[in-house]
N, C-alpha and C positions, 0 to 999 in steps of 0.2 A: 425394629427388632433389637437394637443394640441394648435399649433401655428394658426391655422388655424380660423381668427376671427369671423367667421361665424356659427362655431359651437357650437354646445349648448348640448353636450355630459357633463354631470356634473361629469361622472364616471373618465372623462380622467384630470381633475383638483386636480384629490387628489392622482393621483401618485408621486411617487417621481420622481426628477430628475436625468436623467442618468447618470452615473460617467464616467470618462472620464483615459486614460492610466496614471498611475503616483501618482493616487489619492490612499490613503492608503485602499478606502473602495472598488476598482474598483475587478469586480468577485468573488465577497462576500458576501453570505446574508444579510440580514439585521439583525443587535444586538437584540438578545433577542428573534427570530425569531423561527420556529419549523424548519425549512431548518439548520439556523444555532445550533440545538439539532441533529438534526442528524447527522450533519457531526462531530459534536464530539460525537458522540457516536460510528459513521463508526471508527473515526481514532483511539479512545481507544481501540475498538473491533481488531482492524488489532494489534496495539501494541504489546495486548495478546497473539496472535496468534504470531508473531515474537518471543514473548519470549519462548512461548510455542515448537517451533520448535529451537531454542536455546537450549534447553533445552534435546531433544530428541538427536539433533545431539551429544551433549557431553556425552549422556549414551549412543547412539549405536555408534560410533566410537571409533575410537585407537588414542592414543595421539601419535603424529610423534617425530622424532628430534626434532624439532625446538618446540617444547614443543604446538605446537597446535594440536585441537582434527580436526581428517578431516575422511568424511566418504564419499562413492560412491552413486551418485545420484540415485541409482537404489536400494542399500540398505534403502536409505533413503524417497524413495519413498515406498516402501514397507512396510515401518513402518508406514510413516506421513499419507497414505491416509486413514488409516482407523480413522482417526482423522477428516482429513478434505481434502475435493477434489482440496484446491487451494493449494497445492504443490507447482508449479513453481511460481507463484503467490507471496505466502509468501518468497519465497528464494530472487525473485526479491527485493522486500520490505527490506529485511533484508540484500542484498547487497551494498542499495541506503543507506544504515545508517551506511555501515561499517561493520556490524557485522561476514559477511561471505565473505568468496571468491572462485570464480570458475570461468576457462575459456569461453569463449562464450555469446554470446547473449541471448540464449534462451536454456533452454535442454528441449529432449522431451524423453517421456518413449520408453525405447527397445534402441533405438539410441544413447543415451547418460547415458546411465546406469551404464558408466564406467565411467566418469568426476569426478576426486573429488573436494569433498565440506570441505571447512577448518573453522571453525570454528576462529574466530578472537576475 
């Protein structure tokens, strides 16, 4: 409709224009935006929560040889839910940054209760 000469839509003239692959702004709210408040607020909120599960791992586990703390997903399920229900969630998360390591794609409770988790 915007292109479209014959339209007399005044609502579709004060959009902005759409960004395009490559642009530093493309799949990003707009600066200063309530979309872009909350996605810093989702991502400081997940942080905490990483750190906060950082933190559990290294009191409920055992320091190994190789001088890292590593605990059983199923111990540590045990402990973290009653904190918070994204368990797998957060370990993901805290995989993707480094901070921990475990075999496998995905754990799920009962099945994978034996996997350990290494603290990094």
């Amino acid at each position: 409709q915007r292109k479209n000469p014959f339209s007399s839509d005044d609502r579709l003239v004060s959009k902005p224009a759409h960004t395009h692959r490559g642009d530093p702004t493309y799949g990003r709210p707009p600066e200063g935006s309530q979309t872009e408040q909350r996605g810093k607020d989702a991502h400081s909120h997940v942080g905490k929560e990483v750190e906060e599960l950082c933190v559990i791992i290294r009191s409920t586990g055992e320091v190994g040889e190789d001088g890292h703390v590593s605990v059983t997903f199923g111990q540590l399920f045990e402990t973290y839910v009653t904190i918070s229900n994204k368990v797998v969630g957060i370990l993901l998360r805290a995989r993707k940054h480094g901070l921990v390591h475990f075999e496998g794609e995905m754990l799920w409770q009962g099945k994978d209760d034996g996997v350990i988790i290494t603290l990094l």
